[in-house]
C-alpha positions, 0 to 999 in steps of 0.5 A, a space after each residue: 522696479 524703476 520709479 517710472 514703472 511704479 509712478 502710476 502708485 506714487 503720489 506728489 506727497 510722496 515725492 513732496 515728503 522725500 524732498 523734504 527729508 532729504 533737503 532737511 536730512 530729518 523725519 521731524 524737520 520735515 514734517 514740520 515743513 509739510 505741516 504732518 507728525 514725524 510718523 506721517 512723513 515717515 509712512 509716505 517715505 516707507 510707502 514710497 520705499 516699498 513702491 520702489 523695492 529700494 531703501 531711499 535713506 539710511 537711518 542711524 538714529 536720528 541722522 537721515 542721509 541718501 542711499 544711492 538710489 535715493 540720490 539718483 531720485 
């Protein structure tokens, strides 16, 4: 599924919560960005992932970085 396909489901905090994460490559410094716990962002981006059958970053502990699709977002 494209993201325009599965827009109807996307939210702005959606998109808010990815930007944060990719600007900041971390759950944490995003979520103090967005004024929401480390979880809360982490759930946006998992609903986000799951709305468009792809995985948007790779984590390996706590490093963050973009998948291709998440760069192509």
């Amino acid at each position: 599924m494209t993201f325009f396909e599965a827009r109807k489901s996307v939210e702005f905090r959606h998109i808010e919560a990815f930007v944060s994460v990719a600007e900041r490559e971390s759950f944490t410094r995003a979520g103090d960005q967005l004024h929401l716990s480390q979880s809360a962002v982490s759930q946006l981006i998992r609903r986000l992932e799951e709305e468009l059958g792809e995985p948007l970053f790779v984590r390996a502990g706590r490093a963050v970085k973009l998948t291709r699709t998440g760069i192509e977002l």
